[in-house]
py3Dmol code that shows the C-alpha trace and the ligand (Angstrom):
import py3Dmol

protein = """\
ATOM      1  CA  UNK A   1      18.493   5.441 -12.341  1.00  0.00           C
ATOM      2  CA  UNK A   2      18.919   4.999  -8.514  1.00  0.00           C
ATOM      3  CA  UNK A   3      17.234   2.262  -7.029  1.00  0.00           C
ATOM      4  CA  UNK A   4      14.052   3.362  -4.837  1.00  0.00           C
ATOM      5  CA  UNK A   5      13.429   2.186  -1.493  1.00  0.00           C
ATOM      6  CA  UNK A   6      10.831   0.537  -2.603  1.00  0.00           C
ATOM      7  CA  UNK A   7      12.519  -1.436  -5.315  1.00  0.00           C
ATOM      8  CA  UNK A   8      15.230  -2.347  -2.681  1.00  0.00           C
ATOM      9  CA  UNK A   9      11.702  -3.624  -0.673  1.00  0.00           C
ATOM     10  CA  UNK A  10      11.183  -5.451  -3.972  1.00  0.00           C
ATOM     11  CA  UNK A  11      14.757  -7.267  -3.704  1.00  0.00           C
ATOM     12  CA  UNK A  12      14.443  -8.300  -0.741  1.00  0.00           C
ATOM     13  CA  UNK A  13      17.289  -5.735   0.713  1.00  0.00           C
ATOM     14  CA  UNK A  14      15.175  -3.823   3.050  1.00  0.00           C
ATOM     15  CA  UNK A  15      12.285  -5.199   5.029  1.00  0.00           C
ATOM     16  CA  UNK A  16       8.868  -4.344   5.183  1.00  0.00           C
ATOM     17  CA  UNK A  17       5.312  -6.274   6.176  1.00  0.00           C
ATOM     18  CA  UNK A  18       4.086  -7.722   2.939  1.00  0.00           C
ATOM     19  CA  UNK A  19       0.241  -7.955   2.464  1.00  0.00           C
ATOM     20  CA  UNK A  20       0.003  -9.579  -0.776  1.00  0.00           C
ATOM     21  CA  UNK A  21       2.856 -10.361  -3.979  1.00  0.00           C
ATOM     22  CA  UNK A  22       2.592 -11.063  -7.218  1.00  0.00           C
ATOM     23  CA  UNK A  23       4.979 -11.630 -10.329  1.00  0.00           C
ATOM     24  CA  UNK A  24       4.336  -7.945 -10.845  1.00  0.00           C
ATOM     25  CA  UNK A  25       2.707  -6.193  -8.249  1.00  0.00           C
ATOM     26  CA  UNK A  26       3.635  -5.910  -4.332  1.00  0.00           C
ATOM     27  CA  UNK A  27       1.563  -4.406  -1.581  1.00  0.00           C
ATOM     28  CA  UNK A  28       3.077  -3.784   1.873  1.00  0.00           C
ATOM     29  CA  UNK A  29       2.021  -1.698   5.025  1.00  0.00           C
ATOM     30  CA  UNK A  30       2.881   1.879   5.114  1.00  0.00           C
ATOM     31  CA  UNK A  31       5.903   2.164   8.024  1.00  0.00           C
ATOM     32  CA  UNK A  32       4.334   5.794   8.594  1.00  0.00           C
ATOM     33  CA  UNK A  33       0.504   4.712   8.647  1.00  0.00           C
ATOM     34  CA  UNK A  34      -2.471   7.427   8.856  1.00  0.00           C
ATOM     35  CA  UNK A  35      -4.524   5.050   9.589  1.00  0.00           C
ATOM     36  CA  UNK A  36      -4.776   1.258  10.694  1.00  0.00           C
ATOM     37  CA  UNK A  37      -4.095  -0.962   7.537  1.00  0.00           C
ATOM     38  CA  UNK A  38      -2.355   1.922   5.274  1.00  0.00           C
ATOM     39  CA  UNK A  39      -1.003   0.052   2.646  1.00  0.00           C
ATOM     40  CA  UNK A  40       0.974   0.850  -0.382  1.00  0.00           C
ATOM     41  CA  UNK A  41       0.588  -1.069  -4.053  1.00  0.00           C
ATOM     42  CA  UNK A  42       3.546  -0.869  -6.265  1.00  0.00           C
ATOM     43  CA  UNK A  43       4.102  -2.444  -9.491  1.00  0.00           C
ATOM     44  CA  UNK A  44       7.658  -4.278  -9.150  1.00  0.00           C
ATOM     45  CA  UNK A  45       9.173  -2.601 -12.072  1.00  0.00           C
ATOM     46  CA  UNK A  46      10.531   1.148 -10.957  1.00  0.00           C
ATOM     47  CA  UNK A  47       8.867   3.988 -12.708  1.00  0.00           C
ATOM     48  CA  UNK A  48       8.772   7.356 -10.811  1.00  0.00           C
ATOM     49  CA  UNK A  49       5.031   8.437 -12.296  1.00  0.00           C
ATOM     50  CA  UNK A  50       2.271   6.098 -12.185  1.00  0.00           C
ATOM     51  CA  UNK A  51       0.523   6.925 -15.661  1.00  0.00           C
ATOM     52  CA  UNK A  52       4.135   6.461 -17.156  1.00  0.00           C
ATOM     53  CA  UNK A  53       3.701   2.752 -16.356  1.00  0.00           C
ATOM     54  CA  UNK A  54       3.415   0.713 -19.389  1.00  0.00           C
ATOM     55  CA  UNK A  55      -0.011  -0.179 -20.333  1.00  0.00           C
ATOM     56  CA  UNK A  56      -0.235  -3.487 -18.891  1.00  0.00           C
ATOM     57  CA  UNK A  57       1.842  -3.575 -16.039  1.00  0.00           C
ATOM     58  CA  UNK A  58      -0.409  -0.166 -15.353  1.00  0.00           C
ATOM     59  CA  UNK A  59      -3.214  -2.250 -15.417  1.00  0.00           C
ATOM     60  CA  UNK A  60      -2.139  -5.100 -13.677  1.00  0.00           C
ATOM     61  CA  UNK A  61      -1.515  -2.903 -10.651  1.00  0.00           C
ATOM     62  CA  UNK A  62      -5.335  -2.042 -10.802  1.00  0.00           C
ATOM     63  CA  UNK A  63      -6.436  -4.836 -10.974  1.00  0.00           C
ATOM     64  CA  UNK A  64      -3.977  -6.400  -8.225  1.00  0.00           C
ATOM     65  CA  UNK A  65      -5.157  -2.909  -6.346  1.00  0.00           C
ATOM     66  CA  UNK A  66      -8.540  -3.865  -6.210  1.00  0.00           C
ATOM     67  CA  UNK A  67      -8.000  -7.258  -4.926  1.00  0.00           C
ATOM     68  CA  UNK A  68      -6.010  -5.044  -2.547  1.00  0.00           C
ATOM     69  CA  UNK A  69      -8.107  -2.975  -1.285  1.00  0.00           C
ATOM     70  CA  UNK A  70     -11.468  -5.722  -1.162  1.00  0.00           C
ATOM     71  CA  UNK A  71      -9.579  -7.478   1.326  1.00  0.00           C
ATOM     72  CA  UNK A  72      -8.748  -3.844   3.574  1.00  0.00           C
ATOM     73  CA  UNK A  73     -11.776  -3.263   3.450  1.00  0.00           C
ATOM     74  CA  UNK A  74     -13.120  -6.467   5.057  1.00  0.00           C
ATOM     75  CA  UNK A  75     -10.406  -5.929   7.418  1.00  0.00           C
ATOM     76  CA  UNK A  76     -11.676  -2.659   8.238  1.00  0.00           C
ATOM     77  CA  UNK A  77     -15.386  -3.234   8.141  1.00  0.00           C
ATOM     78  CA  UNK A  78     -16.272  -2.326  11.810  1.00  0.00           C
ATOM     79  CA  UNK A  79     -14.020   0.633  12.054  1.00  0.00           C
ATOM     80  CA  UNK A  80     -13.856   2.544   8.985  1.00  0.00           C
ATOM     81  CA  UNK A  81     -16.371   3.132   6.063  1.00  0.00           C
ATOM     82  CA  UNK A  82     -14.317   3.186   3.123  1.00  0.00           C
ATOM     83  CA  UNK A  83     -11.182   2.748   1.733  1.00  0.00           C
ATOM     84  CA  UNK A  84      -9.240   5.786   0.527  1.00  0.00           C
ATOM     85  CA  UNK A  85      -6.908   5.800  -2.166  1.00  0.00           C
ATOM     86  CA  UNK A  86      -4.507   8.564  -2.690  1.00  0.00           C
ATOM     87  CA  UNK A  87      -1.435   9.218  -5.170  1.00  0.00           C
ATOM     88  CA  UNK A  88       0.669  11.450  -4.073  1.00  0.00           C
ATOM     89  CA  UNK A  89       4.861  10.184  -5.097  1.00  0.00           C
ATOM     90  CA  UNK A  90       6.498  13.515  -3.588  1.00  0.00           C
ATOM     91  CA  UNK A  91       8.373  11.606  -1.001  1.00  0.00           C
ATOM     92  CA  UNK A  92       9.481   8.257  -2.932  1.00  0.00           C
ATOM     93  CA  UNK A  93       9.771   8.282  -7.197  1.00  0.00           C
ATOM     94  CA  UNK A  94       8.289   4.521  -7.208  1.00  0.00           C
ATOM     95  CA  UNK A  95       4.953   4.306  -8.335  1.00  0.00           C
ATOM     96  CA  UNK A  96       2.812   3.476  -5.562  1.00  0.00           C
ATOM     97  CA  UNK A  97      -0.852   3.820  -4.796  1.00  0.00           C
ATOM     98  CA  UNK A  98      -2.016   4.601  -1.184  1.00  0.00           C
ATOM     99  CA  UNK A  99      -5.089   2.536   0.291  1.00  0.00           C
ATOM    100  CA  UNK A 100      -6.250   3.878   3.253  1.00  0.00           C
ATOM    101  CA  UNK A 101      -9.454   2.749   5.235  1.00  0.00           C
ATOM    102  CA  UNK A 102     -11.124   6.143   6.208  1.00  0.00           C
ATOM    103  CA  UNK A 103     -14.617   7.444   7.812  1.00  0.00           C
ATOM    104  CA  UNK A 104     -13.812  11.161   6.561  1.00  0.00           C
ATOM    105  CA  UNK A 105     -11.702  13.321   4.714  1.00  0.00           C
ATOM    106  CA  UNK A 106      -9.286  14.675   7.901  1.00  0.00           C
ATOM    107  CA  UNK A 107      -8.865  10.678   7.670  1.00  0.00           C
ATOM    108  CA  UNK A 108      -6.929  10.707   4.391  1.00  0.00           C
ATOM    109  CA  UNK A 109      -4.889  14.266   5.057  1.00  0.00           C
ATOM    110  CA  UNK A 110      -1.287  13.562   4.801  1.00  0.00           C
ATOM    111  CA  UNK A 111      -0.478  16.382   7.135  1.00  0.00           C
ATOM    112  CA  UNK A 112      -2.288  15.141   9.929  1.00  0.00           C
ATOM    113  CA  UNK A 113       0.186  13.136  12.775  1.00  0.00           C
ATOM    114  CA  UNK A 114       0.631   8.927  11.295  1.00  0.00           C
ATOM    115  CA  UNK A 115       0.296   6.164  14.220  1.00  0.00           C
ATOM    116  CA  UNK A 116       2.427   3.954  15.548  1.00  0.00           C
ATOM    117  CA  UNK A 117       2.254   0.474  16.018  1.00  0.00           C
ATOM    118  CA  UNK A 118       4.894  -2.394  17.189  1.00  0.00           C
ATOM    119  CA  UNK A 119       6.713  -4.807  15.053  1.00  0.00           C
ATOM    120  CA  UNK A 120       4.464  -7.307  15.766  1.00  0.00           C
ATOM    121  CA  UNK A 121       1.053  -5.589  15.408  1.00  0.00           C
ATOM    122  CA  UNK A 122       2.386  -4.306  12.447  1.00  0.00           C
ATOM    123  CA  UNK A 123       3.215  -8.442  11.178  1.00  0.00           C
ATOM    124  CA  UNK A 124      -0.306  -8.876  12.649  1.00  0.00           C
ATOM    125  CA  UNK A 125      -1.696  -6.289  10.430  1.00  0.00           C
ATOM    126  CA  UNK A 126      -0.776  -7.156   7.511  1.00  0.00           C
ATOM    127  CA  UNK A 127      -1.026 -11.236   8.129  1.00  0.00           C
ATOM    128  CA  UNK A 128      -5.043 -10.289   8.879  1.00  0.00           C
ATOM    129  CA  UNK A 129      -5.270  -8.159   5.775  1.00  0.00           C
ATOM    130  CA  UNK A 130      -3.875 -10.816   3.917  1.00  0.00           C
ATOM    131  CA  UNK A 131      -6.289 -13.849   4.949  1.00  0.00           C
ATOM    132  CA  UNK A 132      -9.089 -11.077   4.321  1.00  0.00           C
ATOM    133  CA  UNK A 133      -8.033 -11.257   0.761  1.00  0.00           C
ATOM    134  CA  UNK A 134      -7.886 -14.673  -0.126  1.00  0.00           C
TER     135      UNK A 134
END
"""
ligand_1 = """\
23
AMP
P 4.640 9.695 -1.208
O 5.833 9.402 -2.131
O 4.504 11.167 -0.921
O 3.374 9.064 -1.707
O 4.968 9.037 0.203
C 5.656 7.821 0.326
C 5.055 6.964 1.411
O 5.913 5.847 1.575
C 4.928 7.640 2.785
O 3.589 7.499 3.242
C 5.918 6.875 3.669
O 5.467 6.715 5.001
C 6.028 5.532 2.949
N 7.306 4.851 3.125
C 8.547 5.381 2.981
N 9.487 4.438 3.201
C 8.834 3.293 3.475
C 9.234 1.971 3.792
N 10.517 1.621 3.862
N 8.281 1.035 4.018
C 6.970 1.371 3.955
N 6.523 2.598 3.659
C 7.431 3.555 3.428
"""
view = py3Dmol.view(width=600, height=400)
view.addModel(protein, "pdb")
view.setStyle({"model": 0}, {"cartoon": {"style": "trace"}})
view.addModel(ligand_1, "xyz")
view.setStyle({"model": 1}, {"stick": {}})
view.zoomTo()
view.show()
């Protein structure tokens, strides 16, 4: 099996802005974000379909998700009503669960044009998402 781009974000062998890291589980912004604090949850092991995850590394990642996505939405509590997840896996066969804080639907459309921050909003991001977790 070819390693994913998200397994080589896994090894350490391509960067990315970490939220929050377990033994199993990572979560890390989305480089291509719909909305501010897109993040992606991925179990560490490489599996191309979520539901083919084993059992409890599948559940790990929900409950890791949820801690997840508590802290996004604390982070995004005065601009966006929920968070949105989505799995979608047509771009990159790594299991991976999108969280995305949204006020409506057109907020969660993959189609729609991402945003674009700087390196260092982007470390800002995810830094602030973090401390809203723990
Ligand atoms: P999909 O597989 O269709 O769920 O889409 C994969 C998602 O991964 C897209 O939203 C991409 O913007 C995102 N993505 C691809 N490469 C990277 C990367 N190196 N770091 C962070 N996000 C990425």
């Amino acid at each position: 099996m070819e390693k994913s781009i998200f397994s080589k974000i896994v090894d350490g062998e391509i960067n990315s802005y970490k939220v929050l890291e377990n033994e199993y589980c990572l979560a890390f912004l989305d480089i291509f974000p719909l909305q501010k604090g897109h993040t992606l949850v991925i179990p560490k092991t490489q599996c191309d379909n979520l539901f083919e995850l084993e059992d409890s590394i599948y559940l790990e990642l929900m409950r890791f998700t949820k801690k997840v996505a508590l802290g996004l939405s604390k982070f995004s509590a005065n601009t966006h009503k929920r968070i949105g997840q989505a799995v979608v896996g047509l771009e990159v066969p790594h299991a991976h669960i999108h969280l995305i804080p949204i006020n409506n639907v057109q907020d969660i459309n993959f189609s729609e044009k991402k945003l674009q921050f700087s390196e260092d909003e982007m470390k800002e991001i995810a830094a602030e998402i973090n401390r809203q977790i723990i």
